[in-house]
C-alpha positions as CSV (number, residue, x, y, z in Angstrom):
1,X,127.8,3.1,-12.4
2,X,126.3,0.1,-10.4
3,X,126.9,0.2,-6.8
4,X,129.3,-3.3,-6.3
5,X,129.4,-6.0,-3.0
6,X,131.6,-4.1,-0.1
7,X,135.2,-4.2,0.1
8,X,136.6,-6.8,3.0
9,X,139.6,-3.8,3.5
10,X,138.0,-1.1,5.2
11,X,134.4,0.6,5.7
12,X,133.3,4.0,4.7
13,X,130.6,5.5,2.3
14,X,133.0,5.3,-1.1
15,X,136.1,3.8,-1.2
16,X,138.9,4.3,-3.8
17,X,140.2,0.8,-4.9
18,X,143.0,1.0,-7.1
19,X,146.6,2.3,-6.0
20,X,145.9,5.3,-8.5
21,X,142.5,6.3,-6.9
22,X,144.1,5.9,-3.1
23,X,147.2,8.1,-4.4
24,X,144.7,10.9,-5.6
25,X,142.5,10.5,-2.5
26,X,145.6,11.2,-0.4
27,X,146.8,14.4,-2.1
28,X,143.2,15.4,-1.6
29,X,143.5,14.8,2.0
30,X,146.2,17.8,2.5
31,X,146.9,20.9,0.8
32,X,151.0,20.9,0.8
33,X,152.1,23.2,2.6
34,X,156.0,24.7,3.2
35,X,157.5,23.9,6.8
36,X,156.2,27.4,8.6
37,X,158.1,29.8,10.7
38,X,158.4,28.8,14.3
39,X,158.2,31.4,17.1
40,X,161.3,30.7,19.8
41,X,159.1,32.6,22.3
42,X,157.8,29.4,24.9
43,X,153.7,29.9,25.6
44,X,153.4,30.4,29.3
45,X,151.0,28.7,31.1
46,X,148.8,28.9,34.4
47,X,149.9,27.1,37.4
48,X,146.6,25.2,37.7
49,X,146.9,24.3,33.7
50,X,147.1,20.7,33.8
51,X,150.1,21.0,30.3
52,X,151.6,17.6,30.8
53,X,148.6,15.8,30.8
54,X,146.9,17.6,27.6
55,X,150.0,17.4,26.2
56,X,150.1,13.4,26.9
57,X,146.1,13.2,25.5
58,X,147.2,15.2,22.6
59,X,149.7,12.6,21.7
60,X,147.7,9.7,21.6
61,X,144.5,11.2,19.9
62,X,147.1,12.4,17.5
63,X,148.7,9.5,16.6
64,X,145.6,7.6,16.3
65,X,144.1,10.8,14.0
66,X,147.1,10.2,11.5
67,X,146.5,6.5,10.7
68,X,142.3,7.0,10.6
69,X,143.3,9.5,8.3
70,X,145.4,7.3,6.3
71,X,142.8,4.0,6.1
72,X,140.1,7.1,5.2
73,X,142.4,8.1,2.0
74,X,142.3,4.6,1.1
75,X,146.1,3.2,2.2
76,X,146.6,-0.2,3.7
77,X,146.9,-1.0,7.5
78,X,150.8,-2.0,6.4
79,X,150.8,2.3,4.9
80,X,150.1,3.4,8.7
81,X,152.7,1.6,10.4
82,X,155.1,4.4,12.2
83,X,158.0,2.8,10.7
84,X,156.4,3.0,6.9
85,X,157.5,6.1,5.2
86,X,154.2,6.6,3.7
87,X,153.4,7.5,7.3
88,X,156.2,9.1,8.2
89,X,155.4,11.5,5.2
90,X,152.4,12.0,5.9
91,X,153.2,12.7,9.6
92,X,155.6,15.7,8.7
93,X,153.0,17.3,6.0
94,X,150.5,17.1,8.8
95,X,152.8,18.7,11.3
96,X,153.7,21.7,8.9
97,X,150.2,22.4,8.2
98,X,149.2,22.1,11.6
99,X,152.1,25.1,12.9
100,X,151.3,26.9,9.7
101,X,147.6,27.2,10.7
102,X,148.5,28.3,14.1
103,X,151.1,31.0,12.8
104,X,147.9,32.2,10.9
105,X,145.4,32.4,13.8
106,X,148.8,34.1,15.8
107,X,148.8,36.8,12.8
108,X,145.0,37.1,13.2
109,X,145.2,38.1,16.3
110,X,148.0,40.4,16.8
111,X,146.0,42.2,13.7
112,X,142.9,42.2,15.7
113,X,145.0,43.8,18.8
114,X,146.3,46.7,16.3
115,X,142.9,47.5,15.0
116,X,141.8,47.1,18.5
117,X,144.7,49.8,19.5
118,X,143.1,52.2,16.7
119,X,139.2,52.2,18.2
120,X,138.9,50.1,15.2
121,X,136.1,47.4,15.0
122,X,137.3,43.6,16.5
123,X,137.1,40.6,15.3
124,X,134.4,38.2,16.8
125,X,136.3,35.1,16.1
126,X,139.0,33.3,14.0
127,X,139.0,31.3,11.3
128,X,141.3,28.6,12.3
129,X,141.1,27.4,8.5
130,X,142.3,30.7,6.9
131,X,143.2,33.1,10.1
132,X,141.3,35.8,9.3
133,X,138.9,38.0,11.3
134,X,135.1,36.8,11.5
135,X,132.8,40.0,11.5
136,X,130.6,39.7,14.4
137,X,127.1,38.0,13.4
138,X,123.9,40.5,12.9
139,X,121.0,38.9,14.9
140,X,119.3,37.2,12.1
141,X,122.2,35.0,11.4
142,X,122.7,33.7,15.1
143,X,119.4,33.0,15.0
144,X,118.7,31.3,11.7
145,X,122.3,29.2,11.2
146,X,125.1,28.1,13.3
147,X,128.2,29.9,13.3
148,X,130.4,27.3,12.1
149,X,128.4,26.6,9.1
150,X,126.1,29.4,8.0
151,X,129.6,30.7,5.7
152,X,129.7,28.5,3.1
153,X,128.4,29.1,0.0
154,X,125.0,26.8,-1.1
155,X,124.4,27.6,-4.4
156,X,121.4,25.0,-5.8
157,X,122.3,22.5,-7.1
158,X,120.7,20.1,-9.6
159,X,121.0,16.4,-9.1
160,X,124.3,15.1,-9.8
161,X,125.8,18.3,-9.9
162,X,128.8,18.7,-7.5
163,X,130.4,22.1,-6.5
164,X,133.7,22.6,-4.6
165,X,132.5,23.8,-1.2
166,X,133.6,27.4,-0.9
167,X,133.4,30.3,1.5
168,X,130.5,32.5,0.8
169,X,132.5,36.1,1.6
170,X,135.2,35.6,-1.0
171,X,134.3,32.4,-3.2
172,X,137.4,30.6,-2.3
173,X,137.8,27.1,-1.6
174,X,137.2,25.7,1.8
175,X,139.5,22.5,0.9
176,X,140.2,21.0,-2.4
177,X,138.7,17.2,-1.1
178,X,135.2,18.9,-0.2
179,X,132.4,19.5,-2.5
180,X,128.7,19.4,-2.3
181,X,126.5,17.3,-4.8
182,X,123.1,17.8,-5.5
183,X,120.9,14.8,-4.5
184,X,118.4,12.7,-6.8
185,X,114.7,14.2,-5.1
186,X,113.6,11.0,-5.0
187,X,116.5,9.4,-2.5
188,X,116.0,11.1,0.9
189,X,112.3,9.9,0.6
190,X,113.3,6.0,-0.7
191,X,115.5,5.9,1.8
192,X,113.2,7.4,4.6
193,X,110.3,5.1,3.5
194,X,112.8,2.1,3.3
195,X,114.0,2.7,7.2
196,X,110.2,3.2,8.0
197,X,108.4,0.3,6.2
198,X,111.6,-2.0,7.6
199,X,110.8,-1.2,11.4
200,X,114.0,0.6,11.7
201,X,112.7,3.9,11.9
202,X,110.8,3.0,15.0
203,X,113.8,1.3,16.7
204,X,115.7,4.4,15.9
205,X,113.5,6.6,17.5
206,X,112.8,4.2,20.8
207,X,116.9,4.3,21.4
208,X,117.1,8.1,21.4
209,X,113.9,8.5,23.8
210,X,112.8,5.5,25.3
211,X,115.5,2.8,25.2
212,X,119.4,3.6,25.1
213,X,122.2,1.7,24.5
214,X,124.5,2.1,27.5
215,X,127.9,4.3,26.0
216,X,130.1,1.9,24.0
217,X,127.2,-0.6,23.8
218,X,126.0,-2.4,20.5
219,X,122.8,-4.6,19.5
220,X,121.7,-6.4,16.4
221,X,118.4,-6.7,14.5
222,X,116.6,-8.8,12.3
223,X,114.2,-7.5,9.6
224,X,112.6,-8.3,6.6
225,X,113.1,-6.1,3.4
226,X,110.0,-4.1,2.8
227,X,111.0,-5.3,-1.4
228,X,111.5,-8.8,-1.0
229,X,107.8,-8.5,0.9
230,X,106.1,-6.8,-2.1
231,X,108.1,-9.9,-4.4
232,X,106.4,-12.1,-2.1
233,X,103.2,-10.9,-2.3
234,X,103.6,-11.2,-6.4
235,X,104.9,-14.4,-5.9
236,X,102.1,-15.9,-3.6
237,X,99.7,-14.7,-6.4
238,X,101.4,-16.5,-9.0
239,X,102.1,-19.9,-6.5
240,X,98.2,-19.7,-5.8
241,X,97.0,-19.9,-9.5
242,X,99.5,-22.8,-10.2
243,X,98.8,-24.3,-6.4
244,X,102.6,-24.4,-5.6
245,X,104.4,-23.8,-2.3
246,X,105.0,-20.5,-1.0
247,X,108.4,-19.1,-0.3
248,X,109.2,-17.8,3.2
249,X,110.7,-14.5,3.4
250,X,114.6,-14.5,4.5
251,X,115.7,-12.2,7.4
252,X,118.4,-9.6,7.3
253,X,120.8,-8.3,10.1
254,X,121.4,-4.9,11.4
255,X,123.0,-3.9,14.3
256,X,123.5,-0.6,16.4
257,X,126.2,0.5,18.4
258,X,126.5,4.3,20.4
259,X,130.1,5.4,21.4
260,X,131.9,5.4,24.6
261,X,130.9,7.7,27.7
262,X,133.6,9.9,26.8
263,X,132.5,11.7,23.8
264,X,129.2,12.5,25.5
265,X,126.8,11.6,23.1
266,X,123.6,10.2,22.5
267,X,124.6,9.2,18.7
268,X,123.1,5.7,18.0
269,X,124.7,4.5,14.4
270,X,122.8,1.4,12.4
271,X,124.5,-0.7,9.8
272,X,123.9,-3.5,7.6
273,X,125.2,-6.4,9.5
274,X,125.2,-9.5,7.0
275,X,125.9,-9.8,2.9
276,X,121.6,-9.9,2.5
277,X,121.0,-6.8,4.2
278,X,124.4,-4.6,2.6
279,X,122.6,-6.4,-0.8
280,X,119.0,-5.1,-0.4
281,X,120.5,-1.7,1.1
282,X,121.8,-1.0,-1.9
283,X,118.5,-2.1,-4.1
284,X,117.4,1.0,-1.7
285,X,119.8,3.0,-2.8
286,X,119.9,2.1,-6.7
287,X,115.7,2.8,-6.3
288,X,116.2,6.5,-5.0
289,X,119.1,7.3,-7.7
290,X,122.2,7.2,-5.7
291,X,124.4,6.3,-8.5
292,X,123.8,9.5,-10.0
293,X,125.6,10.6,-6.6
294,X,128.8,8.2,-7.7
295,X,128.6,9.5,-11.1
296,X,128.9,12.9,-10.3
297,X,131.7,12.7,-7.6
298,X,133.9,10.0,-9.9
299,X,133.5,12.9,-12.5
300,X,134.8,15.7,-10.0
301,X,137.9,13.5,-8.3
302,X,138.8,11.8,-11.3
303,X,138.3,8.4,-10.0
304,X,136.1,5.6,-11.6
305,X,136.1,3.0,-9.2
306,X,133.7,4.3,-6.6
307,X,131.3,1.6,-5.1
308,X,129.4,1.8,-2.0
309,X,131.0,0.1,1.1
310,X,128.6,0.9,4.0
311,X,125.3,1.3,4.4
312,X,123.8,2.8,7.1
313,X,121.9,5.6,9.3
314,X,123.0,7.8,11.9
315,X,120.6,9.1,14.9
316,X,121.5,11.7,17.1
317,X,120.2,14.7,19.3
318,X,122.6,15.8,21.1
319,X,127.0,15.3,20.8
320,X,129.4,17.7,23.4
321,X,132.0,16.5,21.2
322,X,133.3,15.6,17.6
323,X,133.3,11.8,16.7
């Protein structure tokens, strides 16, 4: 599979582009769960608990949540319209799954107050995905992983070999959209060595340390491609022993931006800014054996029309919350 120009519709890493593909990526995107069982018992709150305006933030986040999720899964902007029943279906599925994994972190806990009741051991924690008890953590583990990742299974893999990402007590699946695929050894270092010989790496490290973008601020960059300067080179050799003109080298565009103050966080994200620079991005990518990386997850989804839309790199040291 060759990695195509970007589609104009949306960005992301792989996109599906035929209404078949978006369909499966949607009924990835949920499991389909029944409408739960609602307690009529009203949560009581404290009198400093600021309810209504949580409850306002919850709203908007939410709404905006439910049509990201939707251009994620591949619909069209008309798909995420609150009037469009492809979003009105997709609201209610969303709802349902939403009470039925709070009913499960509800029956977590009341089980964790019987066993509690019994001098029986408690549980450390949740699992809001699957509301069951998390054993506390021996000393080893809180020092060698983080909690919120160190229990998932990662088997080896070889390269282009995916694997449904599982939980490592039991072997089931964490979610039926997320796997892990083993990685060409030769693409972290291509692309590594790309960023580096471009200058990139060095302006990535300056804006974490040195020079910031203020929050919700954004730059561009122009470089030349470490591959059209080893072309050159080749070319300049030949040019000299027929005493013809030299070619210059053309620029590409990046640019950086860093979110807004309000998700506290010093994440600087670099794109390709121009058709040149998505174009030799993706020479970078073909060099360190990133289709085998389409192959492999075309082969697990079913879909075979994968293509890479975005290119970029993210730095980051330090995020309070999600983005």
């Amino acid at each position: 599979m060759t990695p195509s120009k970007p589609s104009s519709r949306r960005r992301g890493l792989v996109a599906p582009t035929t209404s078949t593909s978006r369909l499966a990526a949607f009924s990835l995107l949920l499991l389909h769960l029944p409408p739960p069982t609602l307690s009529q018992n009203s949560p009581r709150f404290s009198a400093d608990f600021k309810l209504s305006d949580a409850l306002n933030y919850y709203h908007v986040e939410s709404a905006s949540l439910l049509k990201r999720s939707l251009l994620a899964a591949g619909f069209d902007v008309e798909d995420t319209m609150e009037v469009s029943k492809t979003y009105l279906d997709f609201a209610t599925r969303a709802l349902h799954s939403e009470a039925r994994r709070i009913e499960r972190i509800k029956d977590a806990l009341r089980q964790r107050t019987k066993e509690r009741d019994h001098d029986s051991p408690s549980c450390h924690a949740v699992d809001s995905s699957t509301g069951q008890c998390i054993d506390s953590p021996s000393a080893s583990d809180a020092a060698g992983s983080s909690p919120d990742f160190h229990r998932f299974s990662t088997p080896d893999l070889t390269p282009g070999q995916t694997d449904l990402l599982r939980w490592q007590d039991d072997g089931s699946l964490v979610q039926e959209y997320a796997a892990r695929v083993g990685l060409p050894p030769q693409l972290i270092p291509t692309l590594r060595s790309y960023a580096e010989d471009m200058g990139l790496l060095g302006i990535m490290t300056n804006m974490l340390y040195e020079d910031p973008l203020p929050p919700g601020g954004s730059r561009f960059f122009t470089f030349s491609s470490p591959y059209q300067r080893e072309q050159l080179q080749q070319l300049q050799q030949q040019q000299q022993q027929n005493g013809t003109m030299t070619s210059e080298i053309r620029n590409f565009t990046w640019n950086v931006e860093r979110p807004e103050k309000k998700w506290k966080s010093d994440m600087h994200w670099f794109n390709t800014a121009d058709e040149l620079s998505h174009e030799d991005a993706l020479r970078a990518l073909a060099k360190g054996g990133f289709d085998l990386v389409l192959e492999a997850i075309g082969k697990e989804f079913g879909l075979d029309h994968l293509h890479v839309d975005s290119m970029g790199f993210v730095a980051v040291t330090n995020c309070d919350r999600g983005f």
